[in-house]
Every structure is written in C-alpha cells, then in structure tokens.
N, C-alpha and C positions, 0 to 999 in steps of 0.2 A: 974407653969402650966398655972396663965392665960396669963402670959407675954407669954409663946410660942404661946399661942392660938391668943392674939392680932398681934401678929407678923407675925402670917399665913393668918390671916383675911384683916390686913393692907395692902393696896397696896404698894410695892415699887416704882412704880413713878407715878406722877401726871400727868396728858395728857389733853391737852384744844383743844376744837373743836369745830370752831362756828358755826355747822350746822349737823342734824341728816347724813347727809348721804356726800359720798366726792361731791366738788364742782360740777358743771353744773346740776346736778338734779334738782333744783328748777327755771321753766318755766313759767312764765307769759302768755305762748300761749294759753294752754287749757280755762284759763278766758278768755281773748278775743276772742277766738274761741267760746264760750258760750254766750258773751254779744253780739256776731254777730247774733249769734240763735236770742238771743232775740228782737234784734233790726226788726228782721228780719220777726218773728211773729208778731211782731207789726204792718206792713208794709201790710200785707197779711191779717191781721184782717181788718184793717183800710179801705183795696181793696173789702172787700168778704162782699157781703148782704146774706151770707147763718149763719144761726141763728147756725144749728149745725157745721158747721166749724168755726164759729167766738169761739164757748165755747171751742171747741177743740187747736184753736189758742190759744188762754187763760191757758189751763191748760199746752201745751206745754212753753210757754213764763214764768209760773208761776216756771215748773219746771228746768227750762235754766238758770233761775234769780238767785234760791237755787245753783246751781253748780257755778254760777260767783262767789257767796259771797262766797262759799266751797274754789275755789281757789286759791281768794284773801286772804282768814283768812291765807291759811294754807303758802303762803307768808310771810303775817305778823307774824305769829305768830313761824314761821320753820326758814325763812331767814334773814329777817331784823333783825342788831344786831345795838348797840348805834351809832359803826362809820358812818354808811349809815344813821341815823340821824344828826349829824353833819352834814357829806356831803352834803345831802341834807333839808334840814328844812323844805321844803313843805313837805316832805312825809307824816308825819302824817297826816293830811290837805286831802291831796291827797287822801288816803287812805281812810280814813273816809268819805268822798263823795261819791268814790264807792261804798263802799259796802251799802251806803244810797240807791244809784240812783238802787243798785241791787235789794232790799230788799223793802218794802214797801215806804220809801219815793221817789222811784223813778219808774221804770216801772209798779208798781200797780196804781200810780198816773196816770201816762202817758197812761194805759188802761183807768183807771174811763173817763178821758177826752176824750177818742176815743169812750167811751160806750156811753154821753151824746151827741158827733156830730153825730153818726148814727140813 
C-alpha cells in the first residue's frame, strides 16, 4: 500500500528550469524607467522654490526609488543564476550599488544634499 502510494506521489521525471517563467519575461526596462522618475524629480526639485511641490517631489522620488530596488531585487533574485556570475564578475558589485544608490544610500543622500543648498 505505501509503496503504490509513494509511486503515485513520486514524480516520474525530473525537469530543471532556471527561471520562474519561459525566457524574455524578465526586463531591466521597468527599473530604469523608474530611476529616470527619479532622476527626474530630482531635477525638478532642485529647479522649484515652491515648499509644497518640493515635499510632493520628495514623496514622488521616494516612491520611484522603492519600485527601482522592487525591480532590481526581482532580477536578482528571479533571473540571475551562477553562469551569469561567472560570465560576468562584476555583477554582484554592480548590483549592490544600485540597489544602494536606490534605496537610502543613494537618492535619500542626493535629496538631503539638495535640501541643505536650497
């Protein structure tokens, strides 16, 4: 009895896949279309002596920042598999800087420093 049971349960063959979904789904664009946001509110902060648009820039830029690091994670963590290491060595490197520059060590800096020249 359990040997049928195991037998029903067991898959008959093994299948490897090295990514949730078939190739071309995973896009690099949407992040950079995100870090343009935010470069972007930056730029328009930096231009505007209006008090309520500068905080409005801010929270737009704040939340652009959160969808680049969303993007990038789901990159890292969906597409990139050991060979694209090899291949490439800098990635890791690479990788870890953005999502710094997205996230607090990087355009929350780049704000502080625009808040203290205006």
């Amino acid at each position: 009895m359990i040997n049928t049971l195991l037998s029903r349960i067991t898959p008959k063959e093994t299948v490897f896949a090295h990514c949730d979904l078939p190739c071309g789904v995973y896009d690099p664009a949407q992040a950079k279309i995100e870090a343009q946001s935010v470069k972007a509110c930056m730029e328009k902060y930096a231009a505007s002596s209006d008090v309520d648009f500068k905080s409005r820039a801010v929270a737009i830029k704040e939340e652009r920042s959160e969808l680049v690091k969303h993007h990038l994670w789901v990159l890292w963590t969906d597409y990139f598999k050991p060979n694209h290491f090899e291949a490439y060595p800098q990635l890791h490197s690479l990788f870890n800087e953005a999502t710094k520059l997205a996230g607090a060590g990087g355009s929350k800096e780049q704000m502080m420093l625009l808040l203290l020249k205006s």
